[in-house]
N, C-alpha and C positions, 0 to 999 in steps of 0.2 A: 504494500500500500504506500499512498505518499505522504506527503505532507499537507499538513493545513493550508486553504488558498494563502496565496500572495498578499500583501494589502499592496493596497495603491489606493489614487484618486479615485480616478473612473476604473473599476473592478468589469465591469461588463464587458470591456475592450477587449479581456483576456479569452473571449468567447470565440472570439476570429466574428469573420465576415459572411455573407451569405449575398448572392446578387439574387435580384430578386427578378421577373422579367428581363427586358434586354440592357439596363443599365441602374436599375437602381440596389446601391446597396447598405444594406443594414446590420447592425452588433446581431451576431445569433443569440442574444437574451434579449428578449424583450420584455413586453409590461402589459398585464390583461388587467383593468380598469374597472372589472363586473364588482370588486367584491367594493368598491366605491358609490354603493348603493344603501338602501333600506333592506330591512329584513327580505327576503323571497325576492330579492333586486328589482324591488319596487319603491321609488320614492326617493327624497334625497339621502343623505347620509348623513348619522346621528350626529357628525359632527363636520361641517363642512370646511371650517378651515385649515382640518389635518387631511382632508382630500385633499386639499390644493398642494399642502406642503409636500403630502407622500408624491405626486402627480411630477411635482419639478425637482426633488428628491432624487427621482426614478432620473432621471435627465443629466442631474450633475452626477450619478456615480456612474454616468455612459451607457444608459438605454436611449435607442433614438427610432424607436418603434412600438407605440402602445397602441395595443387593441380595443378595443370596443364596439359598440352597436347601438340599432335606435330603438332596438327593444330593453336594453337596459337602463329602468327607473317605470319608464320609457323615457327615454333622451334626455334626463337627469343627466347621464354618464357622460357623454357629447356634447353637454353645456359646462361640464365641471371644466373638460379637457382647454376647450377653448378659454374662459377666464383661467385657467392655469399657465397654458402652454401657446397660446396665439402671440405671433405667427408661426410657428414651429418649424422658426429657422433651425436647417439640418435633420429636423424630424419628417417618419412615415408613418401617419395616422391611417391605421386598419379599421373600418366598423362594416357593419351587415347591417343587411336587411332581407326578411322573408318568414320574421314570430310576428307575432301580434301576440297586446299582452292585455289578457282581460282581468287580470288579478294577480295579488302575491304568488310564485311559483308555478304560474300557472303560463304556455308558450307555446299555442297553437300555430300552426303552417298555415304560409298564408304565401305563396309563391307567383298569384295573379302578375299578370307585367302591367296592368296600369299601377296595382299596388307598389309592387319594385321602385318601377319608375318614381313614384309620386315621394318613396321613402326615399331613394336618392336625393332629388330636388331639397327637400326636408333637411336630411345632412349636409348638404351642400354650406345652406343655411345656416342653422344650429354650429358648423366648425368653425363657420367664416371663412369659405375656401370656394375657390371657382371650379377645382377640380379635387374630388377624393381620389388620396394618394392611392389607397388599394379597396375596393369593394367586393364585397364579400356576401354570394348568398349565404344565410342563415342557414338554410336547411331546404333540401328538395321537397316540394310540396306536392304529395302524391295524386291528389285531386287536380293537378294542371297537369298539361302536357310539360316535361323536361326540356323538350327544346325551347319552348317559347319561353321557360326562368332561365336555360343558358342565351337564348337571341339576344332578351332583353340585355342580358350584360353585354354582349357585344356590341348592343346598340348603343348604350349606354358610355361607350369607350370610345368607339365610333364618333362619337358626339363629343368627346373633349373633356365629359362630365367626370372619368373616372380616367384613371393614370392606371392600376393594375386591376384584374378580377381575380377574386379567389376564392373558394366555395369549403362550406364547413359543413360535416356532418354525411359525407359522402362515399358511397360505399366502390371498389374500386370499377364495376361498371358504369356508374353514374359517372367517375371522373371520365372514363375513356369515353362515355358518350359526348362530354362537356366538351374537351378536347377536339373532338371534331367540328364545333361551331364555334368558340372562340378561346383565344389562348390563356393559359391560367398558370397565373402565377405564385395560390398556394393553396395550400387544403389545409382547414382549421377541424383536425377530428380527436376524439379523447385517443389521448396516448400514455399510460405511464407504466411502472415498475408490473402493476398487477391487472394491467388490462393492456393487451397487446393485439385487439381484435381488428387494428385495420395496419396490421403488419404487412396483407397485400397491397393495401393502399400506400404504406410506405415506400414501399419496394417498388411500385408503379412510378412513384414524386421521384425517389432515388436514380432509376433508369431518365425520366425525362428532365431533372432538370427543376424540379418544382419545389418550391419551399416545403417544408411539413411543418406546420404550426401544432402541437400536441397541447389540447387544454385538457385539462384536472392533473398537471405535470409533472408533481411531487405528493401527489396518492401513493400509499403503498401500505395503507391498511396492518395487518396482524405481521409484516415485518419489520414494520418501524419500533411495534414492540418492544421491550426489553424480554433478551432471549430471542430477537428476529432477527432475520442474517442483516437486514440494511440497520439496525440498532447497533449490532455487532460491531459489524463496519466503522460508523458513524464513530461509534466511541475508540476504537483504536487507532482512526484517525484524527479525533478532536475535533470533531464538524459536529452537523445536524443531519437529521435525517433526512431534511429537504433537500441538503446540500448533495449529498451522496446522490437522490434519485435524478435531481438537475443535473448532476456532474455525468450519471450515467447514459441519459437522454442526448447530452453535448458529444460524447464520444461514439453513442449508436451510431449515427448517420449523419456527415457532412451538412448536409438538408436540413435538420431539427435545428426550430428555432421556438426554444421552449419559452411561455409568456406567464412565467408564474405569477399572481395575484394576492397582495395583500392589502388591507388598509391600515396595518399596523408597518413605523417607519423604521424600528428594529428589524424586522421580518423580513421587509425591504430590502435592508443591508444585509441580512444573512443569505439571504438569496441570490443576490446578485451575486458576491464574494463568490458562489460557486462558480462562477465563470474559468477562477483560477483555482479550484481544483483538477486538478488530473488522475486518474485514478489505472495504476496497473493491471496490465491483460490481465493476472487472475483475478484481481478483484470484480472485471466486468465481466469475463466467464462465469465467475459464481452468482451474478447479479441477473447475466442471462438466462441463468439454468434456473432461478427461483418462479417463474411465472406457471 
């Protein structure tokens, strides 16, 4: 095993790089925005001034890619961003659209292309920006035809409106279909230590080229434990648990560009800090073989 991350300034830098479509590139750690809500990520957040603080926080320790959506709050999370981080010189602001939110916890598919459409224009707005940097369906909406939620993006890019498209929650036939109508530049699908179920989607992002954004990205459940191998880990190297599943995410695959989320500013800095850990062949052999 190795040693404790590095410190530094900006800790996120030690992540490396990632190009994202045909020229834009971003830190592989970035920053998911969700948990910067209300209970059931609805409404604002119990305390709004340590949003903002975590939000440019996440910036000076070298994230320059936070995600979010205008299903979250709904669009609470996209107005905190913007009074945070406008104009987000050197930043890649990520958000979706394709939930509709009729209550706490609650995140029906809604994939219509007037709706799309209508929620793009929406963010547009809400960011302060002429063009979102990367947009991202929510989720394939099984009651619309798929081409017409991939067209719309294309259209949508077409138009000036969007700078990348990227789809979340897709399984590796929906990507290859996507693919064939407009070019994609990442897949936002749960990835971590203990759920590994769009490994073929990985390996499809791997072969072509395409970002992997893996959300819930330091889950790992009854290993994190005491007496779990990532517990194990963690303590004989003087890190966290988080840091170990981040650190093992960063060395999976060139492509992962894991977006862990807090609203606490401690959490924050423990997270990022894994950028520079590094972790030894056996230790992510052992890490592999646990799922």
């Amino acid at each position: 095993m190795t040693a404790t991350p590095t410190a530094t300034a900006r800790p996120a830098v030690q992540s490396g790089e990632i190009r994202l479509g045909d020229a834009v590139q971003v830190t592989r750690l970035g920053y998911g925005a969700m948990q910067l809500t209300g209970p059931g990520v609805w409404g604002p957040p119990a305390d709004h001034d340590n949003a903002i603080r975590v939000l440019r926080r996440a910036v000076e320790l070298g994230v320059n890619l936070i995600d979010t959506a205008d299903a979250y709050g709904p669009y609470v999370n996209e107005e905190l961003i913007r009074e945070a981080l406008h104009p987000y010189d050197g930043l890649v602001i990520a958000t979706k659209a394709g939930k509709l939110r009729t209550g706490p916890g609650e995140w029906p598919a809604c994939g219509r292309p007037e709706y799309l459409r209508q929620q793009a224009e929406m963010s547009l707005r809400r960011l302060g920006v002429e063009r979102i940097d990367l947009f991202q369906l929510h989720a394939v909406d099984p009651a619309v035809p798929a081409a017409d939620q991939f067209g719309t993006l294309a259209d949508l890019r077409s138009e000036g409106k969007v700078g990348l498209v990227g789809l979340s929650n897709v399984t590796a036939e929906q990507l290859a279909d996507a693919t064939a109508i407009v070019d994609v530049a990442t897949v936002q699908n749960r990835y971590n230590l203990t759920d590994r179920s769009s490994d073929e989607v990985l390996r499809m992002c791997t072969e072509r080229g395409i970002g992997f954004i893996p959300w819930r990205p330091i889950s790992s459940g009854e290993l994190a434990k005491p007496g779990g191998v990532v517990h194990d880990i963690a303590q004989g190297l003087d890190v966290t648990s988080a840091q170990v599943a981040l650190a093992w995410l960063l060395q999976r695959s060139s492509i992962m560009l894991p977006i862990p989320g807090t609203a606490s500013l401690s959490h924050l800095e423990e997270n990022v800090a894994a950028a520079g850990l590094k972790l030894d062949l056996g230790t992510v052999a052992t890490l592999d073989d646990v799922a």
